[in-house]
C-alpha positions in Angstrom: 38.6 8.8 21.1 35.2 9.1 19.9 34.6 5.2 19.8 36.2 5.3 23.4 33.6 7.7 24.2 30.4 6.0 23.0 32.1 2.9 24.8 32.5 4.5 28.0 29.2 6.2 28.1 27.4 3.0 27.4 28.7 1.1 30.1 28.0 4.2 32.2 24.5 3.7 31.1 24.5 -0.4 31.7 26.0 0.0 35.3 23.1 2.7 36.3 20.2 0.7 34.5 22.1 -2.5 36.7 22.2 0.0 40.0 18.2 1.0 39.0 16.9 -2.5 38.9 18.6 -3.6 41.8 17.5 -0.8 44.1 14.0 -1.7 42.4 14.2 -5.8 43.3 15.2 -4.6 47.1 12.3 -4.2 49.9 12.4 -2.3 53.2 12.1 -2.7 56.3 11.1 0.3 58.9 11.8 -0.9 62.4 10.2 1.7 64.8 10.6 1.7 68.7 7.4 2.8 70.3 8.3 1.4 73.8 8.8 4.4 76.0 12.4 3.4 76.9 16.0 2.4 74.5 16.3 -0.8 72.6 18.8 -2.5 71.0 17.3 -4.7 67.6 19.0 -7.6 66.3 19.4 -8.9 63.2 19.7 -12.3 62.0 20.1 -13.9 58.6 18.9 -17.5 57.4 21.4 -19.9 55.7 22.8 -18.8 52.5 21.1 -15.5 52.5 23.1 -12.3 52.2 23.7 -10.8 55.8 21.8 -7.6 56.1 23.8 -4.1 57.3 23.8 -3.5 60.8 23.3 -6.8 62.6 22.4 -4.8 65.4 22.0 -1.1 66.4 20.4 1.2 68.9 17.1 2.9 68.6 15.8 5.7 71.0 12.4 5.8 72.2 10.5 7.2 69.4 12.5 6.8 66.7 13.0 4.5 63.5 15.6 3.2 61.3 15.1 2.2 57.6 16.9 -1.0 56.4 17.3 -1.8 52.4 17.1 -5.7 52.2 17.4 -8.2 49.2 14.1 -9.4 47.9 14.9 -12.9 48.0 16.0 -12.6 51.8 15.2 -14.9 54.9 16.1 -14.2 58.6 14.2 -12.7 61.8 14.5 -9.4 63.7 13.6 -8.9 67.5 14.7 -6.2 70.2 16.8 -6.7 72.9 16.5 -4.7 76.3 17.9 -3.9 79.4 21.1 -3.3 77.6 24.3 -2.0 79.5 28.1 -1.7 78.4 29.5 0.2 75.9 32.7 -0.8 74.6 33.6 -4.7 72.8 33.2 -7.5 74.4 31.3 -5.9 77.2 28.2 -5.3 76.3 25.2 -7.1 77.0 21.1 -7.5 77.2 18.7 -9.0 80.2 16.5 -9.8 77.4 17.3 -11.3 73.5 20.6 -11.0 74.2 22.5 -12.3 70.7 26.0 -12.9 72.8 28.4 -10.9 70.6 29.6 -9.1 73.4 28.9 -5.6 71.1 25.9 -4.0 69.7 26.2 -5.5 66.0 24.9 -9.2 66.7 27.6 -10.5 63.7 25.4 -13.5 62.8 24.2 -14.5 66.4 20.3 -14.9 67.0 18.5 -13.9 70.3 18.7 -15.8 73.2 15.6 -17.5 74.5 13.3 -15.4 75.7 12.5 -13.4 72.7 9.0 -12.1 70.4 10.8 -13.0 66.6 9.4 -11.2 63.7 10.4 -13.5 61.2 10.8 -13.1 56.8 11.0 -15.4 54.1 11.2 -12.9 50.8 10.2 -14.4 47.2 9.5 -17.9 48.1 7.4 -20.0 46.6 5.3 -18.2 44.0 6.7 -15.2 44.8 5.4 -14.1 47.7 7.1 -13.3 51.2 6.0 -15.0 54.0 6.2 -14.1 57.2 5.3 -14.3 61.0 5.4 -13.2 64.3 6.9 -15.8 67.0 6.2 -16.9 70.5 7.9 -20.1 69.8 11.0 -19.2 71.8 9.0 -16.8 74.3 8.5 -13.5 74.8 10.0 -9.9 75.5 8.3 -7.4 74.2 4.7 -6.7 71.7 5.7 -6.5 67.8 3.3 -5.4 65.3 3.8 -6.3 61.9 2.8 -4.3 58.7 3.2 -5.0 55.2 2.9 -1.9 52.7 2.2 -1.8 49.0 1.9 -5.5 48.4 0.4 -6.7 45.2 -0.9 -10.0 46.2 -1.5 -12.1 49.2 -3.8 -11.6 52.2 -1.0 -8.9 52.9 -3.0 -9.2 56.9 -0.9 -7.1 59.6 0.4 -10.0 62.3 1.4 -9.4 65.8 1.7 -10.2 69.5 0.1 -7.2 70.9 -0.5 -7.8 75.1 2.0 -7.2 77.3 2.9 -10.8 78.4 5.4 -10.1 80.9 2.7 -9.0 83.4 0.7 -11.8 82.8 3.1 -14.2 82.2 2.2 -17.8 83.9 4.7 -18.1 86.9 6.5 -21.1 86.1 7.7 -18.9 82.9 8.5 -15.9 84.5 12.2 -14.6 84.1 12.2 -11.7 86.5 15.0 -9.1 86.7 17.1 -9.4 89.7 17.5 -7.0 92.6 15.0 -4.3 94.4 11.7 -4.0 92.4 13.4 -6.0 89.3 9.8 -7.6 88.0 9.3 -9.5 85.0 11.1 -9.0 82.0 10.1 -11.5 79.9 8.0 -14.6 79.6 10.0 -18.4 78.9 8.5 -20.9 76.1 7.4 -24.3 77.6 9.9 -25.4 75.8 13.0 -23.7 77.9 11.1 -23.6 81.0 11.1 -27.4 81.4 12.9 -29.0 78.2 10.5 -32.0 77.6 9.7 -33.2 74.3 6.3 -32.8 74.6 6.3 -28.9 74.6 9.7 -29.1 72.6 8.0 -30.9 70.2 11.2 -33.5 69.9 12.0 -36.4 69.9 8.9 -38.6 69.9 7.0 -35.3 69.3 8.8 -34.4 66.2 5.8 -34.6 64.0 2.4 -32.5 63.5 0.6 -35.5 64.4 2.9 -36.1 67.6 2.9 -33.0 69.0 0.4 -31.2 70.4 -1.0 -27.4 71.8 0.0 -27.2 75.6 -2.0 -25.4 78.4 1.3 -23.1 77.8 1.1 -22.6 74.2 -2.8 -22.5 74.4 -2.0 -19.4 76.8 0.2 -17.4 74.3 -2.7 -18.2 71.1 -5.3 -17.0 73.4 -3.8 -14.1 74.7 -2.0 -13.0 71.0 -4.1 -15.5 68.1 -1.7 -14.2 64.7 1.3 -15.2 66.6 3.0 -18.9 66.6 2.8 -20.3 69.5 4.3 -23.9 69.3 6.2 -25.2 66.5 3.6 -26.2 64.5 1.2 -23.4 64.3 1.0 -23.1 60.8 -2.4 -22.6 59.7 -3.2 -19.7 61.9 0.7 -17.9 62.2 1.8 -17.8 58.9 1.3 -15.0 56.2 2.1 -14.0 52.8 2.3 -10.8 50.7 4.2 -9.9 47.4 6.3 -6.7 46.9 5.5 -5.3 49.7 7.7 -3.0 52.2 7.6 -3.7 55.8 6.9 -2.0 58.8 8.0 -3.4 62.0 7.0 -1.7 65.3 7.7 -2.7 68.8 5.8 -2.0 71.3 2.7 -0.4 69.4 0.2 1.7 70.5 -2.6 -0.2 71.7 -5.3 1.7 69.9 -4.0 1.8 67.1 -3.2 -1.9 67.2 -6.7 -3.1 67.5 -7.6 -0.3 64.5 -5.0 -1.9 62.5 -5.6 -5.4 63.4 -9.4 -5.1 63.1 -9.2 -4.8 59.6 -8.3 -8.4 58.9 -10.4 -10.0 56.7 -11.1 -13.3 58.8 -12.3 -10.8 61.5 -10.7 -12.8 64.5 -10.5 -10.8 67.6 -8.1 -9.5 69.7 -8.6 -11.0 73.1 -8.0 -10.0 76.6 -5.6 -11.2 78.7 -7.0 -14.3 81.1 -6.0 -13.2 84.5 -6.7 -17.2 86.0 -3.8 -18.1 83.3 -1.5 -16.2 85.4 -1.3 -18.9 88.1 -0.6 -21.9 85.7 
């Protein structure tokens, strides 16, 4: 019984050391609504990368939810709105909507229009990189924050401005009925489908395709934020070990504060109101 005993009691000791290190090679990520109305965020996760717990949930005006994700995890997160339905296979979203017909997403991705806060976790060299995207348009502003990280620029990234307002008219998608206005702003891309501003097709290269009056609208207005498919150079970030904070619809004070302290200095401009008519 005594043998038994040590036995037992060292694979007691094994299986909390195991639980210890893999709570320890986990990051988080903090999603906080600070929109002054519900939404719903969505969840999606890359190829061959362990599907995070919910795909989907609501979250109050106000408040935050705390998600435990794998370190070597890829996917993207955005928030839909304008949500209605409450049991299966009725519910649905004017904006992001990821077409489960429920509030968990179960491995759909927004629908275009949608801001995508996107994570690659452990890549190359260890580091996470990740971005904020305009690529397939616009909802609502996301603020990025990494906390804690040991190397890397470790830079906050965003889209900050209020698009929708501002959005150019041929991208508008306004909501329908009495006083419906604009809920979101289309990508070039969806708007019109070419390969130019698809960047397809005879476009499907860095050297082929090139910033549109569109896309030049969307780096203007929000400069950390991808706004075409190759926007590398100015879009992308990196940071190791770090937790992350993602906020929706953040304070525009404390954005610029935030945002300010970027080591490249680039500024946070105002929106162009003669863009508005493109």
């Amino acid at each position: 019984m005594g043998r038994r005993r040590i036995i037992l009691s060292a694979l007691v000791a094994t299986l909390l050391t195991l639980s210890f290190f893999s709570e320890m090679e986990s990051a988080s990520f903090k999603i906080v609504n600070k929109c002054r109305y519900t939404i719903w965020p969505g969840v999606l996760s890359g190829a061959n990368t362990e599907p995070l717990s919910p795909t989907g949930f609501v979250l109050k005006s106000g408040k935050s939810r705390t998600l435990s994700v794998p370190k070597s995890w890829s996917g993207r997160m955005w928030a839909r709105t304008l949500c209605s339905g409450t049991s299966p296979g009725n519910f649905s979203c004017l904006t992001a909507d990821c077409g489960s017909g429920k509030i968990e997403c179960a491995g759909s991705g927004a629908k275009p229009p949608a801001t995508l806060a996107e994570f690659t976790l452990n890549g190359a060299d260890g580091l996470d990189f990740y971005d904020v995207s305009l690529v397939d348009g616009y909802n609502l502003p996301v603020l990025v924050l990494p906390r804690g990280g040991t190397r890397g620029g470790c830079s906050p990234t965003g889209c900050l401005v209020d698009l929708n307002g501002a959005c150019p008219k041929a991208l508008r998608v306004a909501r329908e009925g009495k006083g419906g206005g604009v809920v979101a702003c289309r990508s070039a891309c969806e708007a019109f489908g070419e390969p130019q501003f698809c960047c397809s097709e005879a476009y499907a290269t860095p050297e082929t395709c090139a910033p549109s009056v569109f896309s030049e609208y969307f780096k203007h207005v929000c400069p950390r934020a991808y706004s075409y498919a190759y926007d590398d150079k100015t879009s992308t970030y990196t940071c190791a070990s770090a937790d992350y904070i993602i906020i929706f619809c953040p304070l525009p004070y404390t954005s610029q504060k935030v945002l300010g302290a970027r080591k490249d200095g680039a500024p946070l401009p105002l929106v162009n109101k003669t863009m508005m008519h493109l």
